[in-house]
C-alpha positions in Angstrom: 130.8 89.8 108.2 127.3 90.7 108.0 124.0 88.4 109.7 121.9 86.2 108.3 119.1 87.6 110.0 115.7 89.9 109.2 117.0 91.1 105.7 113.7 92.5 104.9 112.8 95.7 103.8 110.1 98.0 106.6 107.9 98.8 104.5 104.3 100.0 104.7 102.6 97.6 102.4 103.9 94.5 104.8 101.6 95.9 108.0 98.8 95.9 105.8 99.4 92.2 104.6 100.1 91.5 108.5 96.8 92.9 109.4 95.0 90.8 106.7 96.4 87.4 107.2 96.6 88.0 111.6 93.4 89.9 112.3 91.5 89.5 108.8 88.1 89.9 110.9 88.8 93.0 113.4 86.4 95.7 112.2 87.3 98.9 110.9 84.1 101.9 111.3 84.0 105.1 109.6 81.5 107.5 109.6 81.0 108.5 106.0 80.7 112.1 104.5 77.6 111.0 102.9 76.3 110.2 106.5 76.2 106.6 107.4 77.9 104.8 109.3 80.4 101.8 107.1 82.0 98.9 108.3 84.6 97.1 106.7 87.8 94.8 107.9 91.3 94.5 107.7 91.2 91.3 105.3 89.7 90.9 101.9 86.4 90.8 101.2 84.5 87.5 100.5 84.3 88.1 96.6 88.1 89.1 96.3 89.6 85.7 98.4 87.0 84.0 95.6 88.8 85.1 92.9 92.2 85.1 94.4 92.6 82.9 97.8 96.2 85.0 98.6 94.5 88.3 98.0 95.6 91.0 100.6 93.5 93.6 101.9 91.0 94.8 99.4 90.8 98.4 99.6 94.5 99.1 100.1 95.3 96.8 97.1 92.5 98.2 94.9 93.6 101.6 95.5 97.4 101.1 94.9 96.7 99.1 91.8 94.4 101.8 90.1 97.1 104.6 90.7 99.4 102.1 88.8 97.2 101.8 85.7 95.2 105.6 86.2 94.6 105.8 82.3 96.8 108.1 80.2 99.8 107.6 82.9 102.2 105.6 81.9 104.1 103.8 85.3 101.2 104.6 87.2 100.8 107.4 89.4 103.9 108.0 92.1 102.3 111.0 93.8 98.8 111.1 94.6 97.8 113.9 96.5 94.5 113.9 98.5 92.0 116.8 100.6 90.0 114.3 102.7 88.6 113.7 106.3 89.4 110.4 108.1 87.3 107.4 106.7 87.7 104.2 105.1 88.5 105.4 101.4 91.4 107.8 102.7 94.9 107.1 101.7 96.8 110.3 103.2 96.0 113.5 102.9 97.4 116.7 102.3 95.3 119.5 104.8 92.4 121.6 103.8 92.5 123.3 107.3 95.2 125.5 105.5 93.7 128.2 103.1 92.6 128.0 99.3 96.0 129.5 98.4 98.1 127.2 100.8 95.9 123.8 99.4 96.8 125.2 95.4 100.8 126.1 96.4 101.0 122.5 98.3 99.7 120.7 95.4 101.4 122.0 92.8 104.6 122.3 94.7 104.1 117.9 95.4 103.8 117.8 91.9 100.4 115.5 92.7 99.4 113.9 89.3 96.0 112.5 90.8 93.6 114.6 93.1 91.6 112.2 95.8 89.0 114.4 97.5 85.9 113.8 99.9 82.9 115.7 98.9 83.0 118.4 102.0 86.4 120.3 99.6 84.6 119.5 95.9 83.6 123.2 95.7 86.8 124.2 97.0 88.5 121.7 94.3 86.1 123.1 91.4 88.0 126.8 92.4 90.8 126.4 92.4 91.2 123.7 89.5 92.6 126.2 87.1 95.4 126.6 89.5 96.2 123.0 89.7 98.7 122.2 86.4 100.3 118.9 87.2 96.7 117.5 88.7 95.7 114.7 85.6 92.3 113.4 87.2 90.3 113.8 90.3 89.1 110.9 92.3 85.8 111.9 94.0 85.8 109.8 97.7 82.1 108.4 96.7 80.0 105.9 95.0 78.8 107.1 91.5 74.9 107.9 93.4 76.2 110.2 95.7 78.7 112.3 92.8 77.4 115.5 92.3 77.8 117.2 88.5 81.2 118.2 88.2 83.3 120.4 85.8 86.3 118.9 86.9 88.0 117.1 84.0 88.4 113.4 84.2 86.1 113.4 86.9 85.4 110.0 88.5 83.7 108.5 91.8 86.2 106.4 94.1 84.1 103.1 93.8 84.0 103.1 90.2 87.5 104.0 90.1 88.8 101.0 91.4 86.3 99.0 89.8 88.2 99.8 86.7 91.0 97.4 87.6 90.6 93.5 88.6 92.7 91.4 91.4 95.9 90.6 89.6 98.0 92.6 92.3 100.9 92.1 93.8 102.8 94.8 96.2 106.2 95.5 94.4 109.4 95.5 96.4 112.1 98.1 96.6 114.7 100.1 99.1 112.8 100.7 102.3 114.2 103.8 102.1 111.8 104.8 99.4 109.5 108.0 100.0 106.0 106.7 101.4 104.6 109.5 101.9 104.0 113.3 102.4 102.3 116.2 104.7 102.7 119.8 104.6 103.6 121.9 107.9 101.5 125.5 107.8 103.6 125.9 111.5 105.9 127.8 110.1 106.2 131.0 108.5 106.3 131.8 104.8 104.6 128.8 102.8 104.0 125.5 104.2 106.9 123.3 104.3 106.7 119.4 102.7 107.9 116.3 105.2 108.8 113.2 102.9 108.1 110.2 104.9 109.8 107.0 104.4 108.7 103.5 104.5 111.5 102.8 107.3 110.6 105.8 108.9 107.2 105.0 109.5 107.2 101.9 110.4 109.8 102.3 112.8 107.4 105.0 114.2 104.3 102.5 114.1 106.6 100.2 116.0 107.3 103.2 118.8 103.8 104.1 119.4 102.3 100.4 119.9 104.7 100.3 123.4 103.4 100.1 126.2 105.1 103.4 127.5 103.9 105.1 124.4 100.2 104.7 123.1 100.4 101.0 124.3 97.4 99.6 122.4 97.1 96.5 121.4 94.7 93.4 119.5 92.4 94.1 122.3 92.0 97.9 121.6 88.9 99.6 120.3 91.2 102.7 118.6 89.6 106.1 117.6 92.3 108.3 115.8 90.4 111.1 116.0 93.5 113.4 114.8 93.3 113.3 111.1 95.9 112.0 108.4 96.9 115.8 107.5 98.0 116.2 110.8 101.5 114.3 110.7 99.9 111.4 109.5 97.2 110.5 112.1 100.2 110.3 115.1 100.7 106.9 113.1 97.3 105.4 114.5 96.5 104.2 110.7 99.8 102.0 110.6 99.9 101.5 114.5 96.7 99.9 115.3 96.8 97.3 111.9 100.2 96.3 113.0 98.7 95.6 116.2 95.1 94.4 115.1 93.6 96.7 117.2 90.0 97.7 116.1 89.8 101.2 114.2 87.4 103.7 114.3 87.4 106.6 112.1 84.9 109.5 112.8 85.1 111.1 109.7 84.5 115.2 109.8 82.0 115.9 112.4 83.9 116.2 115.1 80.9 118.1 117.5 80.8 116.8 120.8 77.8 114.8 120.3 79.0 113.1 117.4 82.1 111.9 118.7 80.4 110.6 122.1 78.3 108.7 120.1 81.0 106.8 118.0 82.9 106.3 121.3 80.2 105.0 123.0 78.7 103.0 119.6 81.9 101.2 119.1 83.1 100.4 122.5 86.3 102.5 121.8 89.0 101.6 124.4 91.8 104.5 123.5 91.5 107.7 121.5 94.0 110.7 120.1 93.5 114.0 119.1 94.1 117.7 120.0 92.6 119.5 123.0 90.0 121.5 121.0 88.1 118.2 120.3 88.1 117.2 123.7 86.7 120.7 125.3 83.8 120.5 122.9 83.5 116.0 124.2 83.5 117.2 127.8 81.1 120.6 127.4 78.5 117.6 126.1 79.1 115.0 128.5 78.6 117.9 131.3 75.6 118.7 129.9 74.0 116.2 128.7 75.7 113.6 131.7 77.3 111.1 129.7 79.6 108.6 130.8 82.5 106.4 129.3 81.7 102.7 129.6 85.0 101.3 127.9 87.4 104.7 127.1 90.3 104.2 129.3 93.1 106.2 127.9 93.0 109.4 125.8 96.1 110.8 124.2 96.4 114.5 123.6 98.8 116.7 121.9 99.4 119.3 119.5 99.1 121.7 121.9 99.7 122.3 125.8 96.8 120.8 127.7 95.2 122.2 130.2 95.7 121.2 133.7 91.9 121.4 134.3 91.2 119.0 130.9 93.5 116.2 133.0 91.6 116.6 135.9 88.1 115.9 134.8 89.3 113.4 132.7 91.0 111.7 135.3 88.8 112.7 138.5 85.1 112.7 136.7 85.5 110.2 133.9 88.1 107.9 135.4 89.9 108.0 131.9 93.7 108.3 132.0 95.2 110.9 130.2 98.4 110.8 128.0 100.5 113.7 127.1 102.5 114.2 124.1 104.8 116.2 122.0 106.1 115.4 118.5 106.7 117.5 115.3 105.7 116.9 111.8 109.2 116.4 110.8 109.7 113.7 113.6 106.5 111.6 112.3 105.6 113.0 115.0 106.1 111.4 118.4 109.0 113.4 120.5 108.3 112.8 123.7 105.2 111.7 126.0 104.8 111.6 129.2 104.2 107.7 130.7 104.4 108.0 135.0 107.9 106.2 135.7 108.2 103.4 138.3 109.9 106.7 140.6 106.7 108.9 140.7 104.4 105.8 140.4 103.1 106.8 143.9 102.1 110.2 143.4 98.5 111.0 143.5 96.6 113.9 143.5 98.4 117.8 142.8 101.2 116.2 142.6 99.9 113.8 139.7 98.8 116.6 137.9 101.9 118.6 138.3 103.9 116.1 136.8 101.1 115.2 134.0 101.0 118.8 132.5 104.9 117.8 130.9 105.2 116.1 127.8 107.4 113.7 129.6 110.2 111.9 128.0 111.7 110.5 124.6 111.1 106.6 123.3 113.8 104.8 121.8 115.1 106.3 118.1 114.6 109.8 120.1 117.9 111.5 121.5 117.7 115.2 122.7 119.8 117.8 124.2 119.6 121.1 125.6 122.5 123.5 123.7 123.0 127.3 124.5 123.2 129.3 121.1 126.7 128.2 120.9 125.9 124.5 120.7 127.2 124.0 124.4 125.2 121.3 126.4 123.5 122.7 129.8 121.5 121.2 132.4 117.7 121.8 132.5 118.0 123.7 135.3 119.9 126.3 133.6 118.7 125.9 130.6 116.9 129.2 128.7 118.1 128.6 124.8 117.2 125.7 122.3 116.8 122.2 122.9 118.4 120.1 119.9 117.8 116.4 119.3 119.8 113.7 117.4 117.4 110.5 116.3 116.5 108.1 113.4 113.4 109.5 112.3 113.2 113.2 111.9 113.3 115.0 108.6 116.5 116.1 107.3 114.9 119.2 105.5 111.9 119.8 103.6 111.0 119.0 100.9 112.7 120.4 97.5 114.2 123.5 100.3 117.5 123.0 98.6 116.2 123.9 94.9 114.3 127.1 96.1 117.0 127.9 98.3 119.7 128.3 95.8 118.2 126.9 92.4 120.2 123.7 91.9 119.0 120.6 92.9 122.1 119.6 95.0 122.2 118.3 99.0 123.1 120.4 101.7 125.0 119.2 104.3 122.2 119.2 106.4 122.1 118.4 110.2 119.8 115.4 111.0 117.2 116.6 113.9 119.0 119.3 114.9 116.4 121.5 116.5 112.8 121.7 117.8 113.7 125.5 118.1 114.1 126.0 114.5 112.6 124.6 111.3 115.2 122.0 109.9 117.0 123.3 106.7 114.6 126.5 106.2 116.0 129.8 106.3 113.0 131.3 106.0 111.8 130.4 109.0 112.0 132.3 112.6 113.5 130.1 115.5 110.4 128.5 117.6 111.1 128.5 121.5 107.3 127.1 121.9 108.3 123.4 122.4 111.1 123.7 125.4 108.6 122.3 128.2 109.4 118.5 126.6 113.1 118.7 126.3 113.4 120.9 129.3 110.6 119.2 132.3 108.9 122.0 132.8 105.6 122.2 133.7 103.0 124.7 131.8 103.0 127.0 134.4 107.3 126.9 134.8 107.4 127.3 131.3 104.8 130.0 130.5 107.0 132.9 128.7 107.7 130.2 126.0 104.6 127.8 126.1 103.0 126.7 123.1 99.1 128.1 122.2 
C-alpha cells in the first residue's frame, strides 16, 4: 500500500513560485558588472501581474521561456551553459576561474547550445569562439546600451533577449529526478570533471542548509552569498534563502575588501558565505580603515581550512560567529559543519577555538565512515586511511566518465558516495587524503600532514 500524502515532484521551479507568492516583496540587490547597484524582488514585476495576475517570478520565467523558443532551436534549449559573476541575470554558471583551455573543454564537453556571459569574460568568449562547436548563440548579461561590438555570431544583449518572448508561461512538470543542473570540478587532476545536479537533489540540499544547525537563516535574514554559482552552486544560498524568503544580496565580481564592506554594511546583511581568501582581504580593510559590523552576525566559511586566527577576530573583535564547513562539489556541497552541540555548549575561550577549527559533523541525508584500504571500519582514533560516506545526495560519477572511460555509453556499477578520498567513478584521478579532519575530528593542527591548502 502506498500514502496518499505529498506526491509532488522537488523540483527547482516550485521554490521560485514559493518565493513569489510567500515573500513577493523581499528585495534581492546585486551589484552589476556595469557598476550600479540593481534592485529587484522575488515576485513579478508590476507590468507582468498586469498582463497576467498568476504570473510567477519574472526574471526566472522570462529566462526559462526564451531558452524554450531561442530561435533556430527546435524544443528549446536543454543546456545552457553560462561564464558569469553573481548578479541578478545569472542562472548558473560554469567557472571562468579555470583557464581558457579548461572554460573551451567544459563547454564543449556539456554540449552547451546557448552561451550566457557577463561582460568581464566577452574577450575571453570572442577567443575562444572558434573552439566552441555545439555553442548556437551567445547571450550577453546586459542591456543593449552597455553591449559592446561583437564578432560573436548571433550575438544578443540579455534584456532584449527575453524581451523577444511575452508572458504566456507556464513551468512544465516532469520526474524530479530530472538533471537541473551542472558545475565542473578543476580539483582534480587531468580535466575538470562535470557534477549533474538533480532537481531532488538540490532541493533536498536547500532544505539541509536552511536548519538551524546548518546555515540557519531564515525570512528575517539579510543573505550575502558571496561564494559564486561556479563554486558548487553558490553552497545552495540561491535556492536556500528564496525557499526561506530571506533577503539576497549578490556582490557581483568585485570582491576587494572595500567593496564587499560596503554591500554588507549598505544592505544590512545578517549572514554571509564564502572562502577564507575573501574574508582576509574584509578584515585587512576593516583593520585599517576601523570598520565595524552593525547587523553581520554569522559568517560561513569553507572551501578551505580556516585559520584559527580568522575565528578569533571574527569572534573576539567583530563579535560575529563564525561557521565552519566542509562539502564537495559532488555532494552539492554540504558534508559536514561544525554547529557547537548542547555537550560543549559551555566552552569558551582556547577551548572554543580548538573545537571551531573542525568542520564538525554531518546533517541528515549525510552518512560517513572511516574504512582502512580494505574497506574495514575503524575508530577515529585509529584512524590514518580514507574516510567513505554513504548519503542521498552525492554524485554517483561524473558526468559522461563512463563513455570516455571505455567508449560505450553503458552504467557502471558505480558506488554511491563512496569516498571523499578519491574522486567518485574517475580513474584518472589520484586518491585525495586533504579532507580527513571532517570525517575524522581533528583539529588543523592534529591533522596537519594531510590538511587541505
Amino acid at each position: 500500500m502506498l500514502g496518499l500524502m505529498q506526491d509532488w515532484p522537488l523540483l527547482c521551479h516550485r521554490i521560485i513560485d514559493h518565493a513569489a507568492l510567500n515573500h513577493g516583496s523581499r528585495p534581492v540587490h546585486s551589484r552589476s558588472v556595469e557598476g550600479p547597484l540593481h534592485t529587484t524582488t522575488y515576485g513579478p514585476s508590476a507590468a507582468a501581474r498586469s498582463k497576467s495576475p498568476s504570473a510567477s517570478s519574472g526574471m526566472a520565467s522570462d529566462s526559462a521561456t526564451a531558452l524554450r523558443r531561442s530561435p533556430g532551436t527546435p524544443g528549446g534549449i536543454s543546456k545552457p551553459g553560462t561564464a558569469s559573476w553573481g548578479s541578478e541575470r545569472s542562472i548558473t554558471r560554469s567557472t571562468p576561474a579555470c583557464s581558457p583551455d579548461q572554460i573551451a573543454w567544459i563547454i564543449n564537453h556539456a554540449e552547451d547550445r546557448v552561451l550566457l556571459t557577463d561582460l568581464t569574460f566577452l574577450p575571453l568568449i570572442e577567443k575562444l569562439a572558434d573552439r566552441l562547436g555545439t555553442i548556437e548563440r551567445y547571450v550577453v548579461l546586459t542591456d543593449a546600451a552597455h553591449l559592446p561590438a561583437t564578432a560573436l555570431r548571433n550575438a544578443v544583449a540579455y534584456e532584449e533577449w527575453i524581451a523577444e518572448v511575452d508572458d504566456d508561461f507556464a513551468w512544465r512538470s516532469f520526474d524530479e529526478n530530472t538533471a537541473a543542473g551542472m558545475c565542473y570540478t578543476s580539483g582534480t587532476t587531468g580535466n575538470p570533471k562535470g557534477v549533474v545536479y538533480s532537481h531532488r537533489s538540490n532541493v533536498l540540499h536547500a532544505l539541509v542548509i536552511a536548519s538551524r544547525d546548518m546555515f540557519g537563516v531564515s525570512c528575517r535574514d539579510v543573505v550575502m552569498p558571496v561564494v559564486p554559482m561556479f563554486h558548487a552552486n553558490g553552497w545552495s544560498l540561491a535556492l536556500t534563502a528564496p525557499m526561506v524568503g530571506a533577503s539576497l544580496v549578490m556582490p557581483g565580481s568585485k570582491l576587494d575588501g572595500p567593496s564587499i564592506f560596503e554591500l554588507l554594511t549598505k544592505y544590512h546583511v545578517t549572514c554571509t558565505a564564502a572562502v577564507p581568501t575573501v574574508w582576509l582581504a574584509l578584515l585587512a580593510h576593516l583593520e585599517a580603515s576601523g570598520g565595524r559590523f552593525e547587523d553581520l552576525h554569522r559568517v560561513v566559511i569553507g572551501g578551505a581550512a580556516c585559520p584559527r586566527s580568522m575565528v578569533k577576530t571574527f569572534q573576539e573583535v567583530y563579535g560575529v560567529e563564525v561557521v565552519h564547513a566542509w562539502g564537495m562539489t559532488e555532494m552539492s556541497p554540504l558534508g559536514t559543519l561544525c554547529s557547537i552541540k548542547p555537550e560543549y555548549a559551555g566552552l569558551s575561550g582556547e577551548e572554543r577555538l580548538d573545537l571551531q577549527a573542525k568542520q564538525g559533523h554531518a546533517p541528515f541525508t549525510i552518512e560517513m565512515k572511516i574504512t582502512d584500504e580494505f574497506d574495514r571500519e575503524e575508530q577515529p582514533a585509529q584512524a590514518d586511511d580514507q574516510e567513505r560516506g554513504g548519503q542521498t545526495r552525492e554524485a554517483e560519477g561524473h558526468y559522461r566518465r563512463q563513455e570516455e572511460a571505455d567508449g560505450r555509453a553503458v552504467r557502471r556499477d558505480l558506488e554511491a558516495c563512496r569516498t571523499a578520498a578519491q574522486f567518485i567513478g574517475d580513474p584518472d584521478s589520484q586518491p585525495l587524503r586533504n579532507h580527513r579532519s571532517s570525517a575524522l575530528g581533528l583539529s588543523q593542527e592534529q591533522d596537519e600532514p594531510h590538511r587541505n591548502s
